[in-house]
C-alpha positions in Angstrom: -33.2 -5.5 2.0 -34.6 -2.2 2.8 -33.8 1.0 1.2 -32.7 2.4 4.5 -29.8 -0.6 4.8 -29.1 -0.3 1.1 -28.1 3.2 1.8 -26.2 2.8 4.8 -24.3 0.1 2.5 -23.7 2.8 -0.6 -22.8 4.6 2.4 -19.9 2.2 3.8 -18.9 1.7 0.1 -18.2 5.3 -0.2 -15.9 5.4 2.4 -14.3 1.9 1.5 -13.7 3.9 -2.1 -12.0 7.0 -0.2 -9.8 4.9 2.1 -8.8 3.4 -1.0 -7.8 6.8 -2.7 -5.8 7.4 0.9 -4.3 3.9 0.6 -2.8 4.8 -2.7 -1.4 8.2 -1.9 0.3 6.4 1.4 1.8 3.6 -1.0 3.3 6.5 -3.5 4.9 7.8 -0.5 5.9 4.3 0.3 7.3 4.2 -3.3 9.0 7.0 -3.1 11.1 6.3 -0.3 12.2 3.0 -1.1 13.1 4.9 -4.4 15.6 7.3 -2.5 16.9 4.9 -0.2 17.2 2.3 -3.9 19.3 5.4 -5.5 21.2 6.1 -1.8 22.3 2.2 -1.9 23.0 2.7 -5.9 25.6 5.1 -5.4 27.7 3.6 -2.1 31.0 3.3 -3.6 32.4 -0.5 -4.9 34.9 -0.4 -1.6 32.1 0.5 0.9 29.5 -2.5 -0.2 30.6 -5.2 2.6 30.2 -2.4 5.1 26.9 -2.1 8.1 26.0 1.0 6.5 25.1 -0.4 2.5 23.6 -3.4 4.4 21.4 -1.4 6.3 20.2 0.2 3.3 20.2 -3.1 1.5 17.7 -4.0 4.4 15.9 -0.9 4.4 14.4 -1.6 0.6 13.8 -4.7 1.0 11.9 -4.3 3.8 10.0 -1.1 1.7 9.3 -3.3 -1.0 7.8 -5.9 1.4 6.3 -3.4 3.4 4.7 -1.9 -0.6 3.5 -4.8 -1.6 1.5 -6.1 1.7 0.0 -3.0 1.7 -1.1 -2.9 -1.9 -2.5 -5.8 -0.9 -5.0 -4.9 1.4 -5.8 -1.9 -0.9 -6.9 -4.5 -3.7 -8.8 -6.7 -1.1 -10.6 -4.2 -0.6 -12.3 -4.7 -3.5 -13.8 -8.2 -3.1 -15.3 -5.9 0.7 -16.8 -3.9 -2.0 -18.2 -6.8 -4.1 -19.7 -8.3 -1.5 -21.1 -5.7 0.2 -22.8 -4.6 -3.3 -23.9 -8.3 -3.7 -25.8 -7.9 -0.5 -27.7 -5.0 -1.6 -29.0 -7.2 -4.6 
């Protein structure tokens, strides 16, 4: 490999890196709604938790917490792009 295509590959791997630092900030914000709308569903009163309104936000973390975790995923696959893309400049 030339040094021209190993830069343009430190190149991509740079940007792989900063959409990783995005990715993170996106899945705190993630977090931190599923963590409101976990507190929300914590405080519906005893009387009102067989009613459309707690299982709404029953669904609503559940479907934050799936929503978290796929994401993370792709973040951390993003590393094996990274490994590969360095093994390729070797």
């Amino acid at each position: 490999m030339n040094k021209v295509r190993r830069k343009t590959i430190q190149e991509i791997i740079t940007k792989i890196q900063e959409l990783q630092g995005e990715m993170e900030s996106v899945l705190e914000e993630i977090e931190s709604v599923k963590d409101e709308e976990a507190e929300y569903l914590e405080n519906i009163p005893e009387n009102m938790q067989s009613s459309e309104r707690y299982e709404k936000a029953e669904s609503a973390v559940e479907s934050l917490e799936s929503s978290y975790d796929t994401f993370e995923e792709a973040k951390d696959s993003l590393d094996d792009v990274i490994s590969s893309l360095e093994e390729a400049t070797e």
